[in-house]
Steps between C-alpha positions, in 0.01 A plus 500: 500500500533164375235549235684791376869275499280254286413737211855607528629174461243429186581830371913433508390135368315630195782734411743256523302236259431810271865560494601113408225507273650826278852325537384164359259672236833736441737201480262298247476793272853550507569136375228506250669818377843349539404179276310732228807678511724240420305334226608706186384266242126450671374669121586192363229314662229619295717512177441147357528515152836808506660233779447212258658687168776614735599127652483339179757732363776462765436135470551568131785642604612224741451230222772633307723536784474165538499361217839672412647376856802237316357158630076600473517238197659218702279551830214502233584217352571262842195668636280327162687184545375493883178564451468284171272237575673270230339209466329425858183663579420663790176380715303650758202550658394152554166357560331143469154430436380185498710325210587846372817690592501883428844768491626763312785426289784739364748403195722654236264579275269631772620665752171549691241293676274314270244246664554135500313164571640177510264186517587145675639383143746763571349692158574864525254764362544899492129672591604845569782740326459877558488741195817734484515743762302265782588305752334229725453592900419122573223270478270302680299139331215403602489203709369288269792634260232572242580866477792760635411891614813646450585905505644649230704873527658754214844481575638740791165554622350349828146498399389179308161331397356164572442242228395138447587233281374151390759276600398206245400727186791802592176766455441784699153596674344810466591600832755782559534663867740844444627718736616246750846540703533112653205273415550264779259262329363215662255223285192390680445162555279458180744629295254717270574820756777679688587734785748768364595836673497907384498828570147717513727728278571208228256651221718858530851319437606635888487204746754662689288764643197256584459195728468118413176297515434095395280465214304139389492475129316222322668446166357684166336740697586895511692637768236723593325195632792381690355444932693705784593298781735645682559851499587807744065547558522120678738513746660743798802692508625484126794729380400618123908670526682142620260237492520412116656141525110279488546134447245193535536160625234215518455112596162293446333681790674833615656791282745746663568889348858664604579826534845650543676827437637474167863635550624531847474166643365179451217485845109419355160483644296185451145510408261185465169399366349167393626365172135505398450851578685626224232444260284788665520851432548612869768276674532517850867505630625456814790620594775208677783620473676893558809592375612578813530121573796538217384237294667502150426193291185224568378196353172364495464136525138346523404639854848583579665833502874485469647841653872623450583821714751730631608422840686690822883293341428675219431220291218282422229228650309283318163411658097378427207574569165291488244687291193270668597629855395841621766548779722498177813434725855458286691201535880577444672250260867605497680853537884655408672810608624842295401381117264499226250278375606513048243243418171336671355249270270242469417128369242277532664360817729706680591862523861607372754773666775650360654741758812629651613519910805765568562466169526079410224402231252224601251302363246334642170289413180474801271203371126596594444163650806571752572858517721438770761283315670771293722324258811673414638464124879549421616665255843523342740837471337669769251592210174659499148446454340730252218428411248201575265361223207280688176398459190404742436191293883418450738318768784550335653883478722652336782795550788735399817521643781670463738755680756757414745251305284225403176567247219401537344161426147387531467118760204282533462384855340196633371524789359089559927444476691813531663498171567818294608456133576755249172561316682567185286824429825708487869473426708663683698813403795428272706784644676387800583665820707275633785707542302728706361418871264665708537591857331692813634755710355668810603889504420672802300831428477830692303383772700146548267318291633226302400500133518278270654517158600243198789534311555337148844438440776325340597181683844536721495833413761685719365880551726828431289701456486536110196310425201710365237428672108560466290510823084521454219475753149581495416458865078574506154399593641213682590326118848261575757505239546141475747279303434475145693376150585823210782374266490866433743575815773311311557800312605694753651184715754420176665817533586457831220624648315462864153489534334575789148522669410691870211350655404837653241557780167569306507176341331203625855290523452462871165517591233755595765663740706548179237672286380720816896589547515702165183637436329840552704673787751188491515594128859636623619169608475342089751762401736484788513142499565535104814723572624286733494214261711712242736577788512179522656411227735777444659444923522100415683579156264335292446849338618873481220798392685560180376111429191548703125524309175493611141427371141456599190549358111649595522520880839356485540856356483670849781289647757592207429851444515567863843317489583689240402812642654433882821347382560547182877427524457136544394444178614471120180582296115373619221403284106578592236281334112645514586649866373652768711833513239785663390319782313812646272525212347174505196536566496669082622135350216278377576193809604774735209450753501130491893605644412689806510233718882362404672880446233743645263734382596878415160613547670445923682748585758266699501222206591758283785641659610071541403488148742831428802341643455226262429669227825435287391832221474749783814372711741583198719793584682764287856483493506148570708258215262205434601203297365451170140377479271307322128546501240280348129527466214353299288785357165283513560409918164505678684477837820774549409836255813549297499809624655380795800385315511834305538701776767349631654509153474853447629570916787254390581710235477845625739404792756306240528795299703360217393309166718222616366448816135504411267183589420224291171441350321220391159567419260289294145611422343129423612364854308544834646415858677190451761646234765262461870731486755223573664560147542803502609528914768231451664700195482792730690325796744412294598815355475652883738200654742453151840751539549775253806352264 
């Protein structure tokens, strides 16, 4: 009897699990179906060339819109006069060897980086200036300074090739790398060789749907004869769909490889060998560090391994690690609470921080002989540190600051007496803001988080809500939107206008927590927290959604077309640069793998239907009134298809019905993902914000 009450039970069991089975396998097809349903314009995926003739006619269209809006002439004109570089160049890209000093410089008469060395006589000689239609990545000397790698790339494309020049006679070896995506080079210590990295897919033009490997070449040799030594064969656990971020490190008797996902996150496993090791063609690694330990950024100094990490505050520590002993046990230096690390630099004698805690920037040197002592360094107008020019043979450093009202200048500091001087390698911006001030407020989202946001403003402004204002975010991959100098906001600023910025969840702002917070199924939290910043400033008076516009740009995208799509009342007119509109089909884009882990994968069934309630192309509904919109995209981008843009377009268009209403375009065929559509958006916010006479 109870045998037979058993089977029953088994029986009733199987049934049931049957039953839940059908329901799920029911309920999946029905939101596959639902999704297919809803995406009209899915054609246009595998419609390149029709999509392209059919953008660059509405932006045909859109240019003479513009250009016959009454004041396109005088925004054109201030917009030249801010971006002229008159008669001060513009440097970057530091680097000193030895008596040499190394940067890209930018003038009038060339508006692009050309390469520059400057001796100890203070003599200045050009060595490289790209042909029309290129553009220099970066570059990397040699340490003896005797000759640069540098890679070069047609513009609006990401791939580039690796070449080499004779510093002292300006000539070019016979070597030429192609096909690479980020050389990463590295010299070797004899300076007649270096460690670069590429894809196994380099020689086909694709490195996007390969995985990354460090090569040794020896110079004037063929590429063909370029040594592996470090590749996906040599190690455990590698990702070929995130793990495309390879980098190498070395002192006089240890060399370090890092791997990290190359979007979502900044967390890296550490692999190390003997210095001397990487002159064999099989190099043993062993693995030291897992990216589960959260490490982000490391520096190797002589045995020592400098370590900064995520930790449990949401912020960072700073620790070493002794190479020569096996336990390998850290050694923590200092540590802050919810913030981001910017920069992590360092000089022959100290390493230098530039980071931020709740918000308040710091910066910070640890001297190798005391890592304990951690010398603060003040800086005036609450600016910011960014960027860090140092060398392992150099005491002395030098860095950028700047912040949302004061450009950027370029200081040496001294670290044997704490002085910083202006290093006189740029003047600062002739166009003052110093009728405008920048402030922070903390807006309390959905949830009763507290975000914040900067607003650019006019000083003792008193708010009625008449001011147009312009609110951006980009809010992703844990990437902090910090303070930083664009005499190009006056334009909008002298005609009364607000700026503003919404750190959104997503971003890296606040820490890990604060990157975890709006990504994949907190992917909800970026765009609530977004409209609750626009409430903002429409309840406080500082704005009203007739005054009210909105941009953002690539996966800044997602956060203003869902705005746009949820509450499209709030705002005056929005503007999408290069976005990320059709969240659900991501997995179709060129980078959309390397995205799963920061917005999900729609090859899973319950990341898709996250990824569906973000996706701003199929939340548009009929019958709703959206404001007018923008939409920008680069016809060469490697990263987000234009199709993604045109689909959104053409759902736009069939819900707004009329000629009058219809989106926007900008499209341009020679430009990839990093279009640049400020012009053009500013002209448009100012028609969308300026009454009707």
């Amino acid at each position: 009897m109870t045998i037979l009450k058993e089977k029953t039970f088994i029986i009733i069991l199987i049934l049931l699990l049957s039953s839940i089975c059908c329901c799920c396998t029911t309920n999946n097809e029905l939101t596959l179906k639902k999704i297919e349903a809803n995406d009209k314009y899915r054609w246009m995926e595998n419609q390149p060339q029709l999509i392209s003739n059919w953008l660059l006619s509405e932006s045909e269209r859109t240019v003479n819109i513009l250009d016959a809006l009454p004041w396109s002439k005088t925004v054109s004109k201030r917009f030249n006069q801010l971006t002229d570089f008159g008669s001060e160049p513009r440097i970057s890209d530091i680097q000193y060897v030895g008596d040499n000093c190394f940067y890209f410089k930018q003038t009038a008469d060339y508006p692009y980086n050309r390469l520059f060395v400057r001796d100890r006589y203070n003599n200045e000689k050009l060595l490289i200036d790209p042909p029309i239609g290129y553009g220099i990545y970066d570059f990397y000397p040699s340490r003896d300074g005797q000759y640069i790698a540098y890679s070069i790339y047609e513009n609006g494309a990401e791939i580039s090739s690796i070449k080499i020049i004779n510093v002292k006679t300006k000539s070019h070896l016979n070597d030429h790398i192609t096909g690479i995506s980020d050389p990463s080079i590295i010299w070797s210590n004899d300076n007649l060789s270096f460690f670069y990295k590429r894809n196994d897919k380099y020689q086909q033009n694709s490195p996007k749907s390969g995985t990354e490997e460090l090569y040794l070449h020896h110079l004037n040799t063929k590429t063909k004869d370029d040594v592996l030594i470090f590749s996906k064969n040599q190690i455990t656990g590698y990702d070929p769909v995130t793990d495309q971020n390879i980098a190498l490190s070395f002192s006089s008797n240890w060399a370090i490889a890092s791997i990290s996902s190359s979007i979502s996150g900044y967390s890296i496993d550490l692999y190390l060998t003997h210095y001397d090791n990487l002159n064999n063609t099989k190099v043993h690694w062993q693995k030291i560090i897992d990216r589960k330990q959260k490490v982000t950024n490391f520096i190797l100094k002589d045995d020592w391994l400098y370590l900064a990490k995520y930790n449990v505050l949401s912020g960072y520590t700073i620790s070493r690690v002794n190479l020569n002993k096996n336990s390998q046990l850290e050694e923590k230096i200092m540590e802050w609470q919810n913030g981001d690390l910017t920069q992590f630099a360092a000089s022959k004698d100290a390493i230098y921080l530039a980071y931020h805690e709740s918000e308040t920037p710091k910066f910070v040197a640890i001297p190798f002989t005391d890592p304990h002592y951690v010398k603060s360094i003040s800086l005036a107008n609450n600016e910011e540190i960014t960027a860090i020019f140092s060398d392992t043979d150099r005491k002395e450093i030098l860095f950028t600051a700047q912040n949302w009202t004061v450009p950027p200048k370029i200081f040496t500091y001294n670290p044997d007496n704490g002085s910083i001087q202006d290093s006189k390698m740029i003047n600062p911006s002739a166009f003052s803001f110093a009728n405008y001030e920048a402030e922070q407020q903390w807006v309390k989202s959905n949830d009763g988080t507290l975000v914040p946001m900067t607003i650019i403003h006019p000083k003792g402004i008193k708010y009625d809500g008449t001011a147009p204002t312009w609110l951006t975010t980009y809010g992703a991959y844990g990437v902090s939107q910090r303070a930083f100098f664009d005499a190009t906001r006056l334009i909008w600023l002298e005609r009364g206008g607000i700026i503003a910025i919404a750190h959104v969840r997503g971003g890296g702002e606040l820490g890990e927590d604060w990157h975890i917070g709006g990504s994949l199924a907190n992917k909800q939290n970026s765009v609530d927290d977004f409209i609750t910043c626009a409430q903002y400033l429409i309840n406080h008076n500082i704005t009203q959604p007739s005054k009210l516009v909105i941009s953002g740009e690539s996966a800044g995208g997602i956060i203003i077309g869902m705005a746009l799509a949820k509450h499209p009342e709030l705002f005056a007119a929005a503007s999408i640069n290069v976005g990320m509109l059709n969240m659900s089909r991501l997995d179709k884009i060129a980078i959309g793998k390397a995205n799963f882990a920061e917005f999900g994968s729609p090859l899973n069934l319950k990341q898709l239907k996250d990824l569906s309630k973000i996706d701003a192309y199929l939340n548009l509904k009929d019958y709703v009134t959206y404001p007018p919109v923008m939409i920008s995209v680069g016809l060469k981008d490697e990263r987000v298809a234009p199709w993604q843009s045109a689909k959104f377009i053409a759902r736009l268009n069939e819900i707004n019905h009329t000629q009058k209403q219809q989106v926007l375009v900008v499209a341009d065929q020679y430009e990839g993902h990093f279009f640049d559509n400020f012009l053009n958006t500013v002209e448009f916010f100012i028609w969308k914000t300026t009454p009707t006479p």
